[in-house]
Structures are given as C-alpha cells and as structure tokens.
Steps between C-alpha positions, in 0.01 A plus 500: 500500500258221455557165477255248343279723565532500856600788717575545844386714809680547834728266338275205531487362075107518440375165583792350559463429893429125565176425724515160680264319730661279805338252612464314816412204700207619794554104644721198402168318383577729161798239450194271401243710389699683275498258222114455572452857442388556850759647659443826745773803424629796642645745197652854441557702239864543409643860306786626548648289735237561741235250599147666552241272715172521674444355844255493776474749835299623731485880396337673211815647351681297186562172524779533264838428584839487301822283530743300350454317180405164619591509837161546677507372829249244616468272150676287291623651103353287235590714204516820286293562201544797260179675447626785260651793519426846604623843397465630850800624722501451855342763604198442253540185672479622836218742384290222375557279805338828689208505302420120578606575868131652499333193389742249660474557895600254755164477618337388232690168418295256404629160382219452260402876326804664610881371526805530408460300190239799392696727603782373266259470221396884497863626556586254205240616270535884515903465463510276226134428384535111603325314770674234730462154409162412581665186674617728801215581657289223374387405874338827525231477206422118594444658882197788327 
C-alpha cells in the first residue's frame, strides 16, 4: 500500500533517508576565521548512521574511509547540516561509496583540486541532488 504516494524498498520509505554533512575544524584559527568566511574544514558525508570521508595516503587504493557520525579522530566538530535525503539503503550506499573509491584514492589528495570537501560534494550530489555549502571548501577555489 502506498502512502502519499511514496512507497518503500528493502524497507527503506523512498526518499525518506536523511543526508547530512559534518563539519570540522582542520586548526583552531577556524574559531576566527569562521565568521570571516575563511575557515579551512574537514567534512563527511553522514547516511545511515555512518560517516563516509576522504583522506590522504600513500597508496593508490581508496582513500575512503568510514566511522562514526562525528567522531573523526584528529579535528574538532563544528556542525551538521542536512543536505537532503536519499532513497538509497545501505548497501546502495555502500555500492556508491565503491564506485567513488575509483576516483577517490589516497594518492591523489590534493588540498586544492581534490579533498575531502570534493569528495563530500560528489557523494552529496548523486544521493540527494544537492551540493555542500559552497562555504566548506571555500579555501580550495581561492587556492586555483
């Protein structure tokens, strides 16, 4: 039976699975630069209740690594923003976060073309359609 005209599938209501961006403080300069607009992040992608990031290494497989919601180890939690929602169980999830493992490897970090912030951006945009804030990663485009 459907229900304002929204069904379900695995048991996951069709687009009814919140998407959130976390945000976090790379140095405590941000405390500062924040309200300036200039502040340098760190972010994941949040769905559910696994937090999906992109880091640096020295090795050409994914630089993709999961965790706990807000929790990741080495920066300070700013906030959470909801960027949409996604109709996507976990393992479409999962199964997306493999297909950007092939464009996303630890090797290829680069602070200014290639970071976690982008990352977050195109995991954002093909689960719910909506870019990141354009303040998150705002350093990078004033460093091209």
């Amino acid at each position: 039976m459907l229900l304002c005209g929204k069904g379900s599938r695995n048991g996951v209501v069709l687009g009814s699975v919140p998407v959130y961006l976390n945000v976090y403080d790379l140095t405590q300069f941000n405390g500062y630069a924040y309200w300036f607009g200039l502040g340098v992040y760190h972010s994941g992608v949040q769905v559910h209740d696994v937090e999906y990031a992109f880091g640096a290494h020295e090795h050409a497989s994914t630089g993709i690594f999961e965790g706990e919601p807000k929790k990741c180890e080495g920066f300070r939690y700013r906030k959470t923003i909801l960027i949409g929602k996604t109709d996507k169980d976990i393992d479409e999830v999962r199964d997306l976060m493999i297909q950007l493992a092939a464009e996303y490897k630890g090797n290829a970090y680069n602070l200014i073309t290639k970071n976690c912030n982008h990352f977050c951006n195109d995991a954002c945009v093909r689960l719910t359609g909506n870019s990141i804030p354009s303040w998150v990663n705002r350093l990078a485009r004033i460093g091209k």
